[in-house]
N, C-alpha and C positions, 0 to 999 in steps of 0.2 A: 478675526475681523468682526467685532459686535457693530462696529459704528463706522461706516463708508459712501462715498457717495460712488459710483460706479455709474462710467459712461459708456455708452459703444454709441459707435460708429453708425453700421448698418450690422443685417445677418443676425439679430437678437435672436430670432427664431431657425437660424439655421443648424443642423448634427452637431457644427465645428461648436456650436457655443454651449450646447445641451452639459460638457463637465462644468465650466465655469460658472453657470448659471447653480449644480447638483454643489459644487464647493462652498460657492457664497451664503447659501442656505445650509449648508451644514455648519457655517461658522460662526450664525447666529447664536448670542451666549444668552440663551431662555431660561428660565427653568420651569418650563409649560412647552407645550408643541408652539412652536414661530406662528404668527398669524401672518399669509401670504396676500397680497392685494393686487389687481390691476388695475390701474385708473385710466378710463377710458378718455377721458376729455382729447388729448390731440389732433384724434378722427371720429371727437362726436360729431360733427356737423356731415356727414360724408355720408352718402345713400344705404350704403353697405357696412354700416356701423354693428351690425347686429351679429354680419358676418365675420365679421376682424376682432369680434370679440369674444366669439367663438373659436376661432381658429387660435386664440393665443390662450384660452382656455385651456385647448385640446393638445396642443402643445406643451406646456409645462404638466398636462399629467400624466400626459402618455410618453412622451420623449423625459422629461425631466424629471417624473416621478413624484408629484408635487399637488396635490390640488389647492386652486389658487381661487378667492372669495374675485368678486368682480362689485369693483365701486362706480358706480355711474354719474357722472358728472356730467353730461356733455353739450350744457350749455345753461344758461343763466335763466332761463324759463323754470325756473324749480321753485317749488314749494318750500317753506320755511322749515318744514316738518323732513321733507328727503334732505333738504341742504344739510338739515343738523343728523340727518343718519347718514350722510357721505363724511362731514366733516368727521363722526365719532368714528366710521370705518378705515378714515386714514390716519387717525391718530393712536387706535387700536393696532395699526401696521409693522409687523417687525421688518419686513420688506413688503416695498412698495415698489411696483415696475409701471411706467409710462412708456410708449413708445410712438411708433408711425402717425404724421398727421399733418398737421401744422404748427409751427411751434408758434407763430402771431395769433392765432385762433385760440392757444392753448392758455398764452401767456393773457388772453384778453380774458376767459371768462375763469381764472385762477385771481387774475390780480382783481377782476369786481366783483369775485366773491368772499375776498379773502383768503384766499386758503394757502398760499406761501407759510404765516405761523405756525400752518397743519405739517409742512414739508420739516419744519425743524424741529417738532416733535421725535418725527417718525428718527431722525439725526440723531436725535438726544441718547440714541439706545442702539439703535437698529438700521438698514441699508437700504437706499433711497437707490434703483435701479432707472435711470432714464436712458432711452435709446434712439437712436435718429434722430426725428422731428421734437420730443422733450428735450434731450441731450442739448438742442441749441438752446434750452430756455435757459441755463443751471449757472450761466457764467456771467459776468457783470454786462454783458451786451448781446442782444442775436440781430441773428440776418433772417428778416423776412424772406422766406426762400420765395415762397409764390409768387408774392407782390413785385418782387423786383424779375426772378424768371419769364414768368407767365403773363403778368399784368402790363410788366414793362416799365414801372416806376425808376428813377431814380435810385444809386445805391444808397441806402441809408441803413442808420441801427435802429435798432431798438432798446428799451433798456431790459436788462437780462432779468431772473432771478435773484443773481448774485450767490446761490446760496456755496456754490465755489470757494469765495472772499471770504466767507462767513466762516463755514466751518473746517477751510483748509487754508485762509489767508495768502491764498491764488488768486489774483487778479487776471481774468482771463477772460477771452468769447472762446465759446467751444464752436468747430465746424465739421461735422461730421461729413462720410461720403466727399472725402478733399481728391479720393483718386479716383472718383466715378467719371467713367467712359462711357456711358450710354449714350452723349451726342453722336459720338463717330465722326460726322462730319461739322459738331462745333462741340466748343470748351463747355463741360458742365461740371469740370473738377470743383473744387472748393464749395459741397453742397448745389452744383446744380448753377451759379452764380458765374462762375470762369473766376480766371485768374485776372481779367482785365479789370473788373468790379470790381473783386475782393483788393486791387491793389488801389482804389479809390477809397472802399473803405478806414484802410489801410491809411491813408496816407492824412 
């Protein structure tokens, strides 16, 4: 596996997924030590940003055995001088993981800074790890989960990454968390959305 794109669901950071994460990195074909990355943008914007990027730090070295560089991205207030050392840190990436956050938030300060070209890079050689909230960016459409959950908007898309189409010529929206039961007493399968929206989506 030198060149994949890898999605999950939810649970990135859970024991059950600590071999698949130890395998994907072993099958990186370097011939240098792999340069590991995590890009924070999903849940830059989020109070606790400091803390969740620590936690997935501490994770992949102590559970996965791994130490992993940490590329900060998380929001478009940046200077010229950090933009162009986050863009050379993701391009340097043999694997690159994104995860928890928002993928509207994610998808907004990736597309006005460009950094999608950076994502096909890291493709050209090496394994593009998005989880949860990036996972819905990677496919030719996402579901705003907030906006429509929380906010209340109408169902609508967004336009995805696409990079799905690009580099496996899968035309698809990804929707993680499809058998999440945390309402109990209402629908939050299909990302949090129900099944009533997503067949609006849908249709």
């Amino acid at each position: 596996m030198s060149r994949a794109i890898v999605v999950m669901g939810s649970g990135e950071t859970s024991p059950t997924m600590v071999t698949p994460h130890q395998r994907m990195i072993s099958d990186l074909k370097t011939t240098k030590d792999p340069v590991l990355s995590i890009l924070d943008t999903p849940f830059g914007f989020q109070e606790n940003a400091d803390v969740l990027t620590s936690k997935l730090s501490e994770y992949f070295e102590l559970s996965v055995g791994k130490s992993v560089g940490i590329i900060s991205l998380r929001n478009t207030h940046i200077s010229s001088a950090d933009l162009a050392n986050a863009v050379n840190a993701i391009r340097d990436s043999d694997w690159l993981f994104a995860g928890p956050g928002s993928p509207s938030y994610a998808l907004n300060v990736w597309r006005e800074l460009g950094i999608t070209p950076h994502f096909n890079e890291v493709l050209s050689r090496g394994i593009l790890t998005f989880a949860s909230a990036a996972a819905l960016t990677v496919g030719s459409h996402t579901i705003p989960v907030y906006e429509m959950y929380k906010v209340g908007q109408d169902p609508h898309w967004l336009t995805g990454l696409n990079l799905l189409e690009q580099h496996t010529g899968m035309s698809a929206a990804v929707v993680p968390h499809f058998d999440n039961n945390e309402g109990a007493n209402h629908d939050t399968r299909f990302c949090y959305i129900g099944e009533k929206r997503l067949r609006v989506l849908e249709s």
